[in-house]
C-alpha positions in Angstrom: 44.2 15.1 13.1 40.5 16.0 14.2 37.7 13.8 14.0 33.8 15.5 13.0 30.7 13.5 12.3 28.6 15.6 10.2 25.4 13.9 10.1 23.5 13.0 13.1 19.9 13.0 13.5 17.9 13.5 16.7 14.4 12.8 18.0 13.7 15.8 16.6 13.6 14.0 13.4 13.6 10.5 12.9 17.1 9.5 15.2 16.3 7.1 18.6 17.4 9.3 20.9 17.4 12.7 22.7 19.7 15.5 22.3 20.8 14.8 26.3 21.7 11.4 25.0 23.3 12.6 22.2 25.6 15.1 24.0 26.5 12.1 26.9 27.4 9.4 24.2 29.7 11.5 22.7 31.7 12.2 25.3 31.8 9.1 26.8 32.0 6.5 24.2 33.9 8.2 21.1 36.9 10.3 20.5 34.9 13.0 18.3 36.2 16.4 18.4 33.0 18.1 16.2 29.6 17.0 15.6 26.9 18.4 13.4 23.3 17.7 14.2 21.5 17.8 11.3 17.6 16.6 11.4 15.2 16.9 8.4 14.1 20.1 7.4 14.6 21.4 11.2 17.1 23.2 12.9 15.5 22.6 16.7 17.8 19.7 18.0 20.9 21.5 16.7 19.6 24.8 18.8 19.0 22.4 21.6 22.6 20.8 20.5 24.6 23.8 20.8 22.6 25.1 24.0 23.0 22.2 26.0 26.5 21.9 25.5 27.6 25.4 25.5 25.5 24.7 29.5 28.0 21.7 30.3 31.1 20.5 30.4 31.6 18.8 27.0 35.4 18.4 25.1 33.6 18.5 22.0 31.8 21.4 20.1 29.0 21.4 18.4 28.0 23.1 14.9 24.1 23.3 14.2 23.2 22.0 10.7 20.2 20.7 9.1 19.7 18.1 6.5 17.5 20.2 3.8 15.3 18.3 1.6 15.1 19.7 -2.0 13.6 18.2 -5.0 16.6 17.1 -6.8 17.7 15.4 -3.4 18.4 16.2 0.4 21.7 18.5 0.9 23.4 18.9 4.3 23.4 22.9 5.2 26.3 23.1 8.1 27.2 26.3 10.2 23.4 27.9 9.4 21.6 29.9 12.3 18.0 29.9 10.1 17.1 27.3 8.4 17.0 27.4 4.3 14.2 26.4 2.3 13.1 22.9 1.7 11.1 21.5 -1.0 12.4 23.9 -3.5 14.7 23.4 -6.3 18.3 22.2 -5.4 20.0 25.2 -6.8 17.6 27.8 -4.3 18.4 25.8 -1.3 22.4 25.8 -2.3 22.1 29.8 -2.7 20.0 30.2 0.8 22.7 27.9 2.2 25.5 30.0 1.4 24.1 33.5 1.7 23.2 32.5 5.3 26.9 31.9 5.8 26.9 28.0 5.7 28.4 25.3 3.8 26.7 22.4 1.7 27.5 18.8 1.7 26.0 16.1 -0.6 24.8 13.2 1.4 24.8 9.9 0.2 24.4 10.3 -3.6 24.0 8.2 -6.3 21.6 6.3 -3.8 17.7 5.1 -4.8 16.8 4.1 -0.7 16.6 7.3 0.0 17.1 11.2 -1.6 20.4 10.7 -2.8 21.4 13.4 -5.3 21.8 11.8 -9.1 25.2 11.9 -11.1 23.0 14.5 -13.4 21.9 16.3 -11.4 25.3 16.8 -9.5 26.7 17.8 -13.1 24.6 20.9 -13.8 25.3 22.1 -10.1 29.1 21.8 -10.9 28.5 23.3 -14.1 26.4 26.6 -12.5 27.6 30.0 -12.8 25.4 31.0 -11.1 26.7 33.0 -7.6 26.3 30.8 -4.5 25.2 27.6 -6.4 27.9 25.7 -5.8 29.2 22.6 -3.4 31.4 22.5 -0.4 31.9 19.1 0.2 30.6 15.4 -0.7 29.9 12.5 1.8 32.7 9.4 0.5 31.5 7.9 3.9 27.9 7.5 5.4 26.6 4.2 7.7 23.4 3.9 6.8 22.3 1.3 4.1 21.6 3.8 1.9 24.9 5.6 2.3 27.1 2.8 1.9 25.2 1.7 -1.4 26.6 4.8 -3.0 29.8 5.6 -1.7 31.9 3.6 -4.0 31.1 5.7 -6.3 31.0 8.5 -4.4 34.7 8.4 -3.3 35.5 7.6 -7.4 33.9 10.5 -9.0 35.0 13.1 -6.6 38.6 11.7 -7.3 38.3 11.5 -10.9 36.1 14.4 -11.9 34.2 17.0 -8.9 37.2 17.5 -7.2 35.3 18.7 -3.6 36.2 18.6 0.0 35.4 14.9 1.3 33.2 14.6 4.5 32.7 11.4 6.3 29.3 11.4 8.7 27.8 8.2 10.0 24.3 9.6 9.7 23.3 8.4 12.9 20.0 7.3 14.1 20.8 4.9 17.0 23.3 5.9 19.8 25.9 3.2 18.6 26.6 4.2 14.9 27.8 8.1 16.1 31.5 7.9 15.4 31.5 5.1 12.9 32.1 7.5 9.9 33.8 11.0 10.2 35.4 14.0 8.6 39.5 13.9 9.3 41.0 17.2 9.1 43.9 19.2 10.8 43.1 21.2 13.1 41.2 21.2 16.2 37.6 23.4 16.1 35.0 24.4 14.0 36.9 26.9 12.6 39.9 24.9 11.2 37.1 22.5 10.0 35.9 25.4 7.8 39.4 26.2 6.4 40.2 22.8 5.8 36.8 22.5 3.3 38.0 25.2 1.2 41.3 23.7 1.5 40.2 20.6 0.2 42.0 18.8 2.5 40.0 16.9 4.0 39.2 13.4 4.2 36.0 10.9 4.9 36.8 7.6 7.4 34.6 5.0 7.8 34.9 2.5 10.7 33.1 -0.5 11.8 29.3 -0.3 11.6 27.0 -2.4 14.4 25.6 -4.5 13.5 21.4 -4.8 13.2 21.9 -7.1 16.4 23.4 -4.8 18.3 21.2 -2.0 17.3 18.0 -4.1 18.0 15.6 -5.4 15.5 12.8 -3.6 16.6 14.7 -0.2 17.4 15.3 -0.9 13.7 11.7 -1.3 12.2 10.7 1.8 14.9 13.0 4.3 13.3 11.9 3.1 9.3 9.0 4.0 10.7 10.4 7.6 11.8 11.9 7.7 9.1 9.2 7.8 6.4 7.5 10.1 8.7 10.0 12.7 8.7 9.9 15.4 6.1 5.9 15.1 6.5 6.0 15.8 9.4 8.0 18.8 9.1 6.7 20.1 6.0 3.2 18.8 5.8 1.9 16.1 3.6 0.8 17.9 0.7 4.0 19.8 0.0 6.0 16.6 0.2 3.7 14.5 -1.9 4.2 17.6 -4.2 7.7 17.6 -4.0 7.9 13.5 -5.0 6.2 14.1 -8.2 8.5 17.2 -9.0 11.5 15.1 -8.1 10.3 11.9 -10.9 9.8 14.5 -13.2 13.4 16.0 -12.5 15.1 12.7 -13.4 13.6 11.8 -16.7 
């Protein structure tokens, strides 16, 4: 069985460390077969991703991605070569997604510390008829506080009701937590990846998690920081002060 994390996050969003550092950790501290860089509303560090490794010696491949932030909640778009559009309605950013030949991934709903996709609004996409709005996959496993809060329940409803590929990512933002949830699938490259989400057959693993300690209390409060900064940053501060409002209104 292969092992993919499918949410990491680089300095070119709100992770602590560079691509370079990125690319070396992963070879020499994990057993990862596929990674997906996905920053916020930017595809750059999964360019620089795929690039830089595609320039080395790596065991590992990389797939570019991009963690897209849409009113109803943020939406992983994996295997994209242009990024889709952020700040729009969930159900635009799920057609973009596939059209540009991707896949989309729920990351960790059910979630209020960060844009974690509601149990409503999860419903109607599931519900669509609409051609291309539709999901590939749903995190069961994530690292960060925010993830874990949710997964429970995650991991429940997919089993009981959506029915979706699981994916497993430790959405990384400090060099130790890469590898501590992943994706398990047969296979051995991006491509078997792929076949194995429309298989279904997939499955999300979470190990141990570092604790704040290890990470560094002030690596900590640096990348909260970061963190708040990044969709601004990429999309400017009016249109994601615009989007806020839009999302409150969405889940009334």
């Amino acid at each position: 069985m292969a092992k993919a994390d499918l949410h990491i996050h680089t300095s070119h969003s709100d992770g602590m460390y560079d691509v370079s550092e990125l690319l070396d950790y992963v070879e020499s501290e994990t057993d990862l077969d596929l990674i997906a860089v996905t920053d916020h509303d930017s595809l750059s560090g999964a360019w620089e991703a795929r690039e830089r490794r595609a320039r080395g010696r790596f065991r590992f491949d990389v797939i570019p991605g991009m963690e897209v932030t849409t009113i109803e909640g943020h939406v992983l778009a994996l295997f994209v070569e242009d990024p889709p559009p952020s700040l729009r309605p969930v159900e635009e950013t799920l057609a973009a997604i596939h059209r540009l030949g991707g896949l989309a991934v729920v990351p960790h709903p059910f979630t209020w510390l960060t844009r974690g996709m509601g149990l409503r609004h999860l419903r109607r996409i599931l519900a669509s008829r609409t051609d291309g709005v539709h999901i590939d996959a749903i995190e069961v496993t994530n690292q960060t506080p925010a993830g874990r809060l949710g997964a429970r329940k995650a991991r429940r409803l997919n089993r009981d009701e959506f029915g979706l590929a699981e994916a497993g990512g430790s959405d990384a933002h400090f060099l130790p937590v890469i590898g501590t949830a992943y994706t398990e699938f047969a296979g051995e490259n991006a491509d078997d990846l792929r076949a194995a989400i429309a298989a279904r057959a997939t499955r999300g693993v979470t190990g141990r998690h570092p604790s704040l300690r290890e990470i560094g209390y002030a690596h900590v409060v640096r990348q909260t920081y970061r963190g708040i900064l990044a969709t601004p940053r990429a999309m400017g501060w009016g249109p994601t002060a615009r989007s806020f409002v839009q999302r409150i209104a969405s889940v009334r």
